[in-house]
Backbone as XML, in Angstrom:
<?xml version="1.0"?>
<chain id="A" units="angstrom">
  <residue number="1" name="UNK">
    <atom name="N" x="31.926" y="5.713" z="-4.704"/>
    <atom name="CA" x="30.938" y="5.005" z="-3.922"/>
    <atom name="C" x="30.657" y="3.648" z="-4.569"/>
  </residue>
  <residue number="2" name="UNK">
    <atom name="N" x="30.082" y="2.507" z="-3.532"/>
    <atom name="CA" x="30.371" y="1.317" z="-4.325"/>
    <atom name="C" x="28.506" y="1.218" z="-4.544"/>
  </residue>
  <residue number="3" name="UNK">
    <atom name="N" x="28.082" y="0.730" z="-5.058"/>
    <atom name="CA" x="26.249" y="0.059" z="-5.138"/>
    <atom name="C" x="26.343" y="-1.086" z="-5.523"/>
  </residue>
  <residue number="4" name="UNK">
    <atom name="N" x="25.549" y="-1.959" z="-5.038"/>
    <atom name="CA" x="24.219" y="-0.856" z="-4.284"/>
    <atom name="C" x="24.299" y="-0.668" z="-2.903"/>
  </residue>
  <residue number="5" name="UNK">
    <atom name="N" x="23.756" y="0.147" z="-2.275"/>
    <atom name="CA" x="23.723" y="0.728" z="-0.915"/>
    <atom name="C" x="22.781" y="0.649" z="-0.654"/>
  </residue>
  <residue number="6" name="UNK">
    <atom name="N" x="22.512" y="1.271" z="0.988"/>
    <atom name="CA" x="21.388" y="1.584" z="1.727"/>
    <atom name="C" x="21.693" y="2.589" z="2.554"/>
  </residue>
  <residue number="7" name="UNK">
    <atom name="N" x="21.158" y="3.739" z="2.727"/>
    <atom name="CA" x="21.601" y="4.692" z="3.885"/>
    <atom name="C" x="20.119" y="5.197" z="4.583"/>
  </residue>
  <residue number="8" name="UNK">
    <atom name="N" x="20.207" y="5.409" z="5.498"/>
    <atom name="CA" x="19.239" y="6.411" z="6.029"/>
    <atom name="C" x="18.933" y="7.648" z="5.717"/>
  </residue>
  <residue number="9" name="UNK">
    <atom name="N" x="17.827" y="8.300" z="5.571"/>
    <atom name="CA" x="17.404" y="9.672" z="4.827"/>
    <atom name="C" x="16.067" y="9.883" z="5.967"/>
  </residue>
  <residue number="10" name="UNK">
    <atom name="N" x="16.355" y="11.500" z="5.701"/>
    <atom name="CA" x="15.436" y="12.084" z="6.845"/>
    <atom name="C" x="13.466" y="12.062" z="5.874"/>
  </residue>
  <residue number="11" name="UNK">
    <atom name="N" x="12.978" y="12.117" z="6.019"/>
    <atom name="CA" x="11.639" y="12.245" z="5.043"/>
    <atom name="C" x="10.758" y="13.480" z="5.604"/>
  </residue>
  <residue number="12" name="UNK">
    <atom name="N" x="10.140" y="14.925" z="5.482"/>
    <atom name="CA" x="9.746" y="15.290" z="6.193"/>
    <atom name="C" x="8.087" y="15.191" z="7.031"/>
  </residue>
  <residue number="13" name="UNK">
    <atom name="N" x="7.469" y="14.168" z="6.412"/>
    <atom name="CA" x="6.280" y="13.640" z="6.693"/>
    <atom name="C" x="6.565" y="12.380" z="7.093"/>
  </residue>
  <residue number="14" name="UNK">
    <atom name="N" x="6.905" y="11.417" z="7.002"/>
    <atom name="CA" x="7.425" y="9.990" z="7.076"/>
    <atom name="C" x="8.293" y="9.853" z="7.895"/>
  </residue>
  <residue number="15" name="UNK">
    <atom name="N" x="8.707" y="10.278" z="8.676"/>
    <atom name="CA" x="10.250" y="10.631" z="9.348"/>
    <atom name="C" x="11.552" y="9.649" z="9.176"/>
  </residue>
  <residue number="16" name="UNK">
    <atom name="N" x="12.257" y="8.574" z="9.653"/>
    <atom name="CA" x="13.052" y="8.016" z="9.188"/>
    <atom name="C" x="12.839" y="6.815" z="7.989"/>
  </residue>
  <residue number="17" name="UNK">
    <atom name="N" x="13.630" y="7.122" z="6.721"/>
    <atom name="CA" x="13.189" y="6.154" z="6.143"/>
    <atom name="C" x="14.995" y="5.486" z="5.217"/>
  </residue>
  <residue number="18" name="UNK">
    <atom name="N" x="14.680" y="4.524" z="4.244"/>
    <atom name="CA" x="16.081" y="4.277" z="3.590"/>
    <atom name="C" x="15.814" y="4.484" z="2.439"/>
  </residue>
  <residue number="19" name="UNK">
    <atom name="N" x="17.102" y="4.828" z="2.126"/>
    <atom name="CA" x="17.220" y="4.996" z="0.653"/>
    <atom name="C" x="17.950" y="3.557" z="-0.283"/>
  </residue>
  <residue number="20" name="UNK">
    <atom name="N" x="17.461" y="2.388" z="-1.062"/>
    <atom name="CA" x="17.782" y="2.176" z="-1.459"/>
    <atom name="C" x="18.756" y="2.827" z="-2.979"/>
  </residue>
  <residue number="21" name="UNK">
    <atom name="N" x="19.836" y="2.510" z="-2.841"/>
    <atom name="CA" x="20.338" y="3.177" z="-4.512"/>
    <atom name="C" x="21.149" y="2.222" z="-4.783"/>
  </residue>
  <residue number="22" name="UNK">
    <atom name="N" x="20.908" y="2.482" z="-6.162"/>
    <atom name="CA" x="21.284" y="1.134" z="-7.393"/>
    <atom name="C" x="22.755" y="2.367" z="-8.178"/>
  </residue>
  <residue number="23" name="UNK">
    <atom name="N" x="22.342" y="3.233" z="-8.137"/>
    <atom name="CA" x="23.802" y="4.009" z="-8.938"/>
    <atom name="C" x="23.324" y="5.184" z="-8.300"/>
  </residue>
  <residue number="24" name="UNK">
    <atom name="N" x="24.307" y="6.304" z="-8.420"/>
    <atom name="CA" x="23.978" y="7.425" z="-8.483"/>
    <atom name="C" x="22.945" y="8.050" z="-8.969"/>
  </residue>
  <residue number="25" name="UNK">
    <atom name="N" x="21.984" y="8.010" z="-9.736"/>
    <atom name="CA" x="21.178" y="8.453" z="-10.009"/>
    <atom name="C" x="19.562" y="7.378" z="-9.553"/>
  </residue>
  <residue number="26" name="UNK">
    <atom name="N" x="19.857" y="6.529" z="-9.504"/>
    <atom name="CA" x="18.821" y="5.422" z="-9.344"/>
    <atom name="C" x="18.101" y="4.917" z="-8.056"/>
  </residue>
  <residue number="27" name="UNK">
    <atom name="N" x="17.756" y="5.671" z="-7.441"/>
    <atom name="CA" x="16.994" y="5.299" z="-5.866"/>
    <atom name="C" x="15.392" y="5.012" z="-5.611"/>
  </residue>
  <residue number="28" name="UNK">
    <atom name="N" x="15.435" y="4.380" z="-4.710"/>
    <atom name="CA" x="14.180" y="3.623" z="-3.747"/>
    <atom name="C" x="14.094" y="4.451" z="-2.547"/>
  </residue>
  <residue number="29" name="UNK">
    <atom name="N" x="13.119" y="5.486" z="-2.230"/>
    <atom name="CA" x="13.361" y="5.841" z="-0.856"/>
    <atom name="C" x="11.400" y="5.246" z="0.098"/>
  </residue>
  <residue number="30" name="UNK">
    <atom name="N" x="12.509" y="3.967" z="0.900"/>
    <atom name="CA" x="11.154" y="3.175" z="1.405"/>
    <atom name="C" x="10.966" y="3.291" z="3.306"/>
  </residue>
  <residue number="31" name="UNK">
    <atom name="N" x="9.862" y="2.922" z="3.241"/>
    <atom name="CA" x="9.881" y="3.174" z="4.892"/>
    <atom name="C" x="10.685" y="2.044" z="5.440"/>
  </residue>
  <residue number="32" name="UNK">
    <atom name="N" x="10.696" y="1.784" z="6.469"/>
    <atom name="CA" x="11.448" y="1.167" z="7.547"/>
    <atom name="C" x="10.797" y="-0.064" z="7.051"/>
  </residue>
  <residue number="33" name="UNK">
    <atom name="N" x="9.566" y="-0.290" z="7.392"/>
    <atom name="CA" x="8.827" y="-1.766" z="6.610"/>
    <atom name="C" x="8.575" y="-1.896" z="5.548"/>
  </residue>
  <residue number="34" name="UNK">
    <atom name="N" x="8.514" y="-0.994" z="4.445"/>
    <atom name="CA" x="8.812" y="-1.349" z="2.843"/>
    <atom name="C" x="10.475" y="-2.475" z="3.167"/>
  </residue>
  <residue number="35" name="UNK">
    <atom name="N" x="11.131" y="-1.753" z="3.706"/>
    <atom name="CA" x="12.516" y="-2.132" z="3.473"/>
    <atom name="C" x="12.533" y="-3.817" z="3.892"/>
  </residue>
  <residue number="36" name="UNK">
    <atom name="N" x="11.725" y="-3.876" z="5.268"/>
    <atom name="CA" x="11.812" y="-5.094" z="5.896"/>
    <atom name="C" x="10.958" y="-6.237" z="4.727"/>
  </residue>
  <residue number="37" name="UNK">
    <atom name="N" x="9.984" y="-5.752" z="4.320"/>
    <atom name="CA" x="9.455" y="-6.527" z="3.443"/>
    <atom name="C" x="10.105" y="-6.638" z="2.179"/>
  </residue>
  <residue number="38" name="UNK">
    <atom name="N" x="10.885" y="-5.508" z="1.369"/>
    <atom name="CA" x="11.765" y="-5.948" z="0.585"/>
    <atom name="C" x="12.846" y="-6.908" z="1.064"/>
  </residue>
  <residue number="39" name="UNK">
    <atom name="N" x="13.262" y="-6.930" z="2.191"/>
    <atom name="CA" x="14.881" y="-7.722" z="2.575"/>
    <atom name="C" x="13.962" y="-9.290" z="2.612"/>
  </residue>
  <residue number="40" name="UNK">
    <atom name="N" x="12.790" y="-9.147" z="2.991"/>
    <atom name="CA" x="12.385" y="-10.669" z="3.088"/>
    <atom name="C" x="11.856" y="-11.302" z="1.456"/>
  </residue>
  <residue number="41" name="UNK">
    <atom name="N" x="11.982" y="-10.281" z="0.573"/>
    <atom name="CA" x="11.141" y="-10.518" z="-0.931"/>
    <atom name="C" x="12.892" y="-11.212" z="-1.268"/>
  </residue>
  <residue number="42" name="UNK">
    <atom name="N" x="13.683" y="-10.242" z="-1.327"/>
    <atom name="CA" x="15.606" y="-10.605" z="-1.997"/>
    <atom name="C" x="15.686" y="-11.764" z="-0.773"/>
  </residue>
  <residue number="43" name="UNK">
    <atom name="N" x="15.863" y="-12.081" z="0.184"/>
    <atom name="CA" x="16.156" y="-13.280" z="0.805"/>
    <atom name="C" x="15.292" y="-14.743" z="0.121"/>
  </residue>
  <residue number="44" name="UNK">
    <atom name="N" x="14.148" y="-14.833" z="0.097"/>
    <atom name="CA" x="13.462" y="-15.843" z="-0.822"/>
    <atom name="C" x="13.976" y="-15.929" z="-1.969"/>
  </residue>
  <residue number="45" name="UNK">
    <atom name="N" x="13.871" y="-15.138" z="-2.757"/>
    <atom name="CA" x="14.208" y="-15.329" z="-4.188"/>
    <atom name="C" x="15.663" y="-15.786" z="-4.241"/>
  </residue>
  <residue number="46" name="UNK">
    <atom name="N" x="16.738" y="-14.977" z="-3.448"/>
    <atom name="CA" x="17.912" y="-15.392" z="-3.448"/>
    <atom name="C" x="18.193" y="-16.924" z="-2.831"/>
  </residue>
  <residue number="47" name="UNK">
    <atom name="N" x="17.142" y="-16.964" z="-1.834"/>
    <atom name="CA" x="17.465" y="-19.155" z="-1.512"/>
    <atom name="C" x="17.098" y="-19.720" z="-2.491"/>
  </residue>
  <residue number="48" name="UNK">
    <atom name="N" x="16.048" y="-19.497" z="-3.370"/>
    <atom name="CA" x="15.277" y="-20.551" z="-4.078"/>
    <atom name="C" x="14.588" y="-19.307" z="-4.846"/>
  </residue>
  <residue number="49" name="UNK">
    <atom name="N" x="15.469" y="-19.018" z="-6.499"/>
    <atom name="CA" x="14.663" y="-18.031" z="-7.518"/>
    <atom name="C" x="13.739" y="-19.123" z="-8.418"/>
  </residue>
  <residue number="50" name="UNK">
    <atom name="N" x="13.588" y="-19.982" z="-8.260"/>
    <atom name="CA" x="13.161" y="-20.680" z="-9.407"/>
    <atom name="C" x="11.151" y="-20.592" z="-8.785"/>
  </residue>
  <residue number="51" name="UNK">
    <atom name="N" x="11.121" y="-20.474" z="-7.216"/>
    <atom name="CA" x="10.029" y="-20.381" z="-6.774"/>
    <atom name="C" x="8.862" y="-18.846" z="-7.141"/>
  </residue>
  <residue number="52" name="UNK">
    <atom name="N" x="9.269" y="-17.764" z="-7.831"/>
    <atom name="CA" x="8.661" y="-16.764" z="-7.845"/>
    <atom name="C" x="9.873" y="-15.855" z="-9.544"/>
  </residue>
  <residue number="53" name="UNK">
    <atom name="N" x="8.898" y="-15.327" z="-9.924"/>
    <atom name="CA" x="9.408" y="-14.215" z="-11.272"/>
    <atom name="C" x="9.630" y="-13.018" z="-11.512"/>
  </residue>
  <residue number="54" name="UNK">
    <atom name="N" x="8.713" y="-12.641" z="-10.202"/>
    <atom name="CA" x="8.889" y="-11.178" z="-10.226"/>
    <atom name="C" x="8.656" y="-10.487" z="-8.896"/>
  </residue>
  <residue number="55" name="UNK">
    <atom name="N" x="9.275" y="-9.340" z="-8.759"/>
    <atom name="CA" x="9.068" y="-8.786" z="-7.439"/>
    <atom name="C" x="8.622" y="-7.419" z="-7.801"/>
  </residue>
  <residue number="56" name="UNK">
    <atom name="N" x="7.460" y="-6.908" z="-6.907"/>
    <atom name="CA" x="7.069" y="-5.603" z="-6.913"/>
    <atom name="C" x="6.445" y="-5.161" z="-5.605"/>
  </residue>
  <residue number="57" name="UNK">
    <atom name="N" x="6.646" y="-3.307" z="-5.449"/>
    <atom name="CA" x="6.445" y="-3.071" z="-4.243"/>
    <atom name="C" x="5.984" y="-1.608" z="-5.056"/>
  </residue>
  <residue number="58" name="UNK">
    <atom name="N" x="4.871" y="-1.208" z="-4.452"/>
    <atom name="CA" x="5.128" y="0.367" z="-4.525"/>
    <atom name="C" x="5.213" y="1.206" z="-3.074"/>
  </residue>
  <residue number="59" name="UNK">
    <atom name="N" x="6.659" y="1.765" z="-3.317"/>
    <atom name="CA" x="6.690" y="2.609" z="-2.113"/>
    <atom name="C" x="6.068" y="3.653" z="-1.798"/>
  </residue>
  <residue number="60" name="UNK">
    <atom name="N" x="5.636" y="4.358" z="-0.770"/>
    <atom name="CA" x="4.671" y="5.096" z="-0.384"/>
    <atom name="C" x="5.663" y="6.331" z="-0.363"/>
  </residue>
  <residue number="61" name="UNK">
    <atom name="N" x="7.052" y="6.612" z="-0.266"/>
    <atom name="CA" x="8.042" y="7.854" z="-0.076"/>
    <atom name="C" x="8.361" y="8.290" z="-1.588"/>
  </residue>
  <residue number="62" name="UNK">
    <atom name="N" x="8.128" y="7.216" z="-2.750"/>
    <atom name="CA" x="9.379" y="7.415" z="-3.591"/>
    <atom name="C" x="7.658" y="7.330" z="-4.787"/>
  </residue>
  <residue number="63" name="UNK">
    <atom name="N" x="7.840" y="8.374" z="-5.737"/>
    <atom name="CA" x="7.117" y="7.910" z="-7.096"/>
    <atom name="C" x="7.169" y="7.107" z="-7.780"/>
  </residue>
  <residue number="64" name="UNK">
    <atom name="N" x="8.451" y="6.306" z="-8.044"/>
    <atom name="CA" x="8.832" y="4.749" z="-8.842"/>
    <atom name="C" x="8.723" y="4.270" z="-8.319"/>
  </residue>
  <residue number="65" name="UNK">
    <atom name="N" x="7.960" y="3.023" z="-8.611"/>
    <atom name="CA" x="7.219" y="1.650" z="-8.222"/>
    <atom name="C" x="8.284" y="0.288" z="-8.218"/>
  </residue>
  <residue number="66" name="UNK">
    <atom name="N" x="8.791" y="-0.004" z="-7.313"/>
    <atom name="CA" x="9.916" y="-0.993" z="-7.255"/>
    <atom name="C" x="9.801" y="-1.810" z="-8.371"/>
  </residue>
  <residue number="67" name="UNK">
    <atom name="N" x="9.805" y="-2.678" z="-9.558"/>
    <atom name="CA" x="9.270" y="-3.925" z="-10.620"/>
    <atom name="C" x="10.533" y="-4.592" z="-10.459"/>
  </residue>
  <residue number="68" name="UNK">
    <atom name="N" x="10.887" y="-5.767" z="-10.352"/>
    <atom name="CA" x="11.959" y="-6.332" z="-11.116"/>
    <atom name="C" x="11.673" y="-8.021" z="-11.298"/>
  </residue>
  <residue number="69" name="UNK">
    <atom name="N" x="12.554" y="-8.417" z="-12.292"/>
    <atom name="CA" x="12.148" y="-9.659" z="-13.063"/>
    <atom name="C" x="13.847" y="-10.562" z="-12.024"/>
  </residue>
  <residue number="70" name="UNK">
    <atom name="N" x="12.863" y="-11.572" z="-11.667"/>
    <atom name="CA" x="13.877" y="-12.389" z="-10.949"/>
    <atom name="C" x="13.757" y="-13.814" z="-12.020"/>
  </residue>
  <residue number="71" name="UNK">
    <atom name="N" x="15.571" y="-14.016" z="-12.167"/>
    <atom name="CA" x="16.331" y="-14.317" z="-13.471"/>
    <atom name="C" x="17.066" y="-15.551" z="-12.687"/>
  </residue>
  <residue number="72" name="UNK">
    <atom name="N" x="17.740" y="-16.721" z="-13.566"/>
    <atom name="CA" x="18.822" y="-17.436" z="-13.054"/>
    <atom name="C" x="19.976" y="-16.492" z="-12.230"/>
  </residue>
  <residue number="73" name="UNK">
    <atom name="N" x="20.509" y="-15.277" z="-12.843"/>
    <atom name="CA" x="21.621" y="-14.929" z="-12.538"/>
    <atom name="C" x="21.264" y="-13.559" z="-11.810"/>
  </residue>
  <residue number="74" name="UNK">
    <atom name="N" x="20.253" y="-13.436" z="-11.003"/>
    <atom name="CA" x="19.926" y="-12.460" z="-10.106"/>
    <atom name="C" x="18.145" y="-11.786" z="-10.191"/>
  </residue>
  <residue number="75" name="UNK">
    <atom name="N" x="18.482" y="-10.694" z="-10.457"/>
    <atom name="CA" x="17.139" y="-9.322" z="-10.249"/>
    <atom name="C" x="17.270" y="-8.479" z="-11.178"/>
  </residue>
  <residue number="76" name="UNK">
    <atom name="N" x="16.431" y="-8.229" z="-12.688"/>
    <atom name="CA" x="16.533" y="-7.068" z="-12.606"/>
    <atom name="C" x="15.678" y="-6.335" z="-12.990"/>
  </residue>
  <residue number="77" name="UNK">
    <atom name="N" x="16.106" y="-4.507" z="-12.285"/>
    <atom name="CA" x="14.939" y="-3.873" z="-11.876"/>
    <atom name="C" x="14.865" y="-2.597" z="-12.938"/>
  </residue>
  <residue number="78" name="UNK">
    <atom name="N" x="12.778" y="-2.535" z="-13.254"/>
    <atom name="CA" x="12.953" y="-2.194" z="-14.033"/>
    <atom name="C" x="13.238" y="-0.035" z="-13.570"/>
  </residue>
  <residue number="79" name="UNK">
    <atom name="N" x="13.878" y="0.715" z="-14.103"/>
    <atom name="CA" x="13.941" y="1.669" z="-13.385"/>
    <atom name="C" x="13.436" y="3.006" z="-13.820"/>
  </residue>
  <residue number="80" name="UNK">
    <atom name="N" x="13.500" y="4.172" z="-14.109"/>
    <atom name="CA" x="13.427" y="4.994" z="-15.134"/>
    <atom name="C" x="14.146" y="5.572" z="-16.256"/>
  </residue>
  <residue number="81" name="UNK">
    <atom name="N" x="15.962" y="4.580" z="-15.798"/>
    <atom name="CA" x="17.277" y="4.838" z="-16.945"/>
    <atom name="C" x="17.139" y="3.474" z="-17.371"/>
  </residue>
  <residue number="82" name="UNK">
    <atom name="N" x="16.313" y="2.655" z="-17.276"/>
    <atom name="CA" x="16.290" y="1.168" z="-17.950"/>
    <atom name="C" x="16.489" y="0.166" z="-16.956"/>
  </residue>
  <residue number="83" name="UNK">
    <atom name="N" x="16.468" y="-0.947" z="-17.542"/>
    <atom name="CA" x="16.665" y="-2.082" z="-16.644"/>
    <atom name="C" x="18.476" y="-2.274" z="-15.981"/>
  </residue>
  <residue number="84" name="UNK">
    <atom name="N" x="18.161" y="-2.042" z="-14.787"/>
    <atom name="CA" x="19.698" y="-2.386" z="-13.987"/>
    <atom name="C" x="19.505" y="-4.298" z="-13.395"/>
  </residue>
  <residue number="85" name="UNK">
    <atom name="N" x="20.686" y="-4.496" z="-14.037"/>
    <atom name="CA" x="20.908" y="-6.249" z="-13.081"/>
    <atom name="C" x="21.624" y="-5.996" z="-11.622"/>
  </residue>
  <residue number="86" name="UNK">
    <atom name="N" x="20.857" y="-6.922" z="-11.068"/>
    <atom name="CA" x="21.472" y="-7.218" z="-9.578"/>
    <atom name="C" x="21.953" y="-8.435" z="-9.210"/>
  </residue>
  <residue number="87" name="UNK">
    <atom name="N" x="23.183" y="-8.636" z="-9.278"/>
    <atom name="CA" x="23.633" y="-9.833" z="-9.066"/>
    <atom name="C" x="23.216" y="-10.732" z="-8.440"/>
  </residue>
  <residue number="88" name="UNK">
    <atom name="N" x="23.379" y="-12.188" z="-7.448"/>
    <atom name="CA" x="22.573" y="-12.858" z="-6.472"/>
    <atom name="C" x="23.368" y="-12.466" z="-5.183"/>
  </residue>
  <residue number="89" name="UNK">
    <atom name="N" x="25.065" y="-11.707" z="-5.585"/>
    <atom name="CA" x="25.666" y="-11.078" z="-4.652"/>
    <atom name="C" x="25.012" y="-9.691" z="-4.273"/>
  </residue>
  <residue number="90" name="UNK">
    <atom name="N" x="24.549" y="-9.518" z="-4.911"/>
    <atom name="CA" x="23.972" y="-7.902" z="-4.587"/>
    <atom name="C" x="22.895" y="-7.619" z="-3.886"/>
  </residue>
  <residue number="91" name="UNK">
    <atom name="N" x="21.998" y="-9.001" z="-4.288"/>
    <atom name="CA" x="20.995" y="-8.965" z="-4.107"/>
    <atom name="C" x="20.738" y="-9.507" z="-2.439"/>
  </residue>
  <residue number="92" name="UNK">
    <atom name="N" x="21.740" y="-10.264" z="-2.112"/>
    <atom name="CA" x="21.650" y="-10.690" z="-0.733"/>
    <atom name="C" x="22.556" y="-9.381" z="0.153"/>
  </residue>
  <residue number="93" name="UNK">
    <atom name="N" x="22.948" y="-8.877" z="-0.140"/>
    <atom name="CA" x="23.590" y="-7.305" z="0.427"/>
    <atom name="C" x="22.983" y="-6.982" z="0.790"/>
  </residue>
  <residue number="94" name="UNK">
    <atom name="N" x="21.665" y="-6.593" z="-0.621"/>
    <atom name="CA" x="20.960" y="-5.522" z="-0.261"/>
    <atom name="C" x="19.842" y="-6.123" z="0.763"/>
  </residue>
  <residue number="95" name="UNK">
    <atom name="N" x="19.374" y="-7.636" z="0.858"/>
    <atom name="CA" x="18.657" y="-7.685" z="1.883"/>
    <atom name="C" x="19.158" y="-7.752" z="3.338"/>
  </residue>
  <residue number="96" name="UNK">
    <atom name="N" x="20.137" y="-7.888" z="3.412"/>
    <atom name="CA" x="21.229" y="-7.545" z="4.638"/>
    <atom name="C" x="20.675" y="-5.922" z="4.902"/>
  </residue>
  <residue number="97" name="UNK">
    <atom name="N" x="21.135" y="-5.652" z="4.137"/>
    <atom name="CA" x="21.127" y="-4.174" z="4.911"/>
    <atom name="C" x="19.370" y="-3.291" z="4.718"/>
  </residue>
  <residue number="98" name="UNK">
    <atom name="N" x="18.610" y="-4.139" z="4.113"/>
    <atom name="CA" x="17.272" y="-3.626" z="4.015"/>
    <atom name="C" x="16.726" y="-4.009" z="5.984"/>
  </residue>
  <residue number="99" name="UNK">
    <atom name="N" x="17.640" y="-5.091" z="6.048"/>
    <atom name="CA" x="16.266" y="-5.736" z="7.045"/>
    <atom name="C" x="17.458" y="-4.813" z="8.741"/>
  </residue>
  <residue number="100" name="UNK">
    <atom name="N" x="16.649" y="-3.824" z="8.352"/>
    <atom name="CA" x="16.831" y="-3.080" z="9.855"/>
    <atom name="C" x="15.864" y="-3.592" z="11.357"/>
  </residue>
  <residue number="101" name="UNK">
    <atom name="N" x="16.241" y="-3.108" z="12.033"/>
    <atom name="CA" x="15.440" y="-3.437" z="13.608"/>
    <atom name="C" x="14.835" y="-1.779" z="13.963"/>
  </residue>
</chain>
């Protein structure tokens, strides 16, 4: 499998939501508008990082609290296996595929 991804996951209170994942072990599971508001947090930072330092979200599906430190050479987030980097390629992926309809 390649990461980072985004897939859809069923929630049983929340009903459709995404799963961000950074590796196999490393996931975000956010609602439909966590996601939209994350894809619009990685789209800013990725036009113009020099405007903002850090990004945070706490999702309402997932117990880990999104943190990450926005860098010259991307994002990175802090996680519960340590800090993962996100490229500025990765990082515009992942707001591609965050910003659902």
């Amino acid at each position: 499998m390649t990461y980072p991804l985004v897939k859809r996951v069923p929630h049983r209170m929340l009903g459709e939501m995404l799963r961000m994942m950074l590796s196999d072990d490393v996931y975000f599971d956010l609602t439909l508008e966590e996601g939209r508001t994350l894809s619009r947090a990685f789209t800013a930072v990725a036009f113009d990082w020099r405007r903002t330092d850090f990004i945070y979200l706490s999702p309402i599906g997932t117990d880990t609290e999104f943190s990450a430190a926005v860098t010259q050479t991307g994002v990175t987030v802090e996680t519960p296996k340590g800090p993962h980097h996100l490229s500025w390629d990765d990082v515009s992926e992942l707001a591609e595929r965050l910003a659902v309809v």
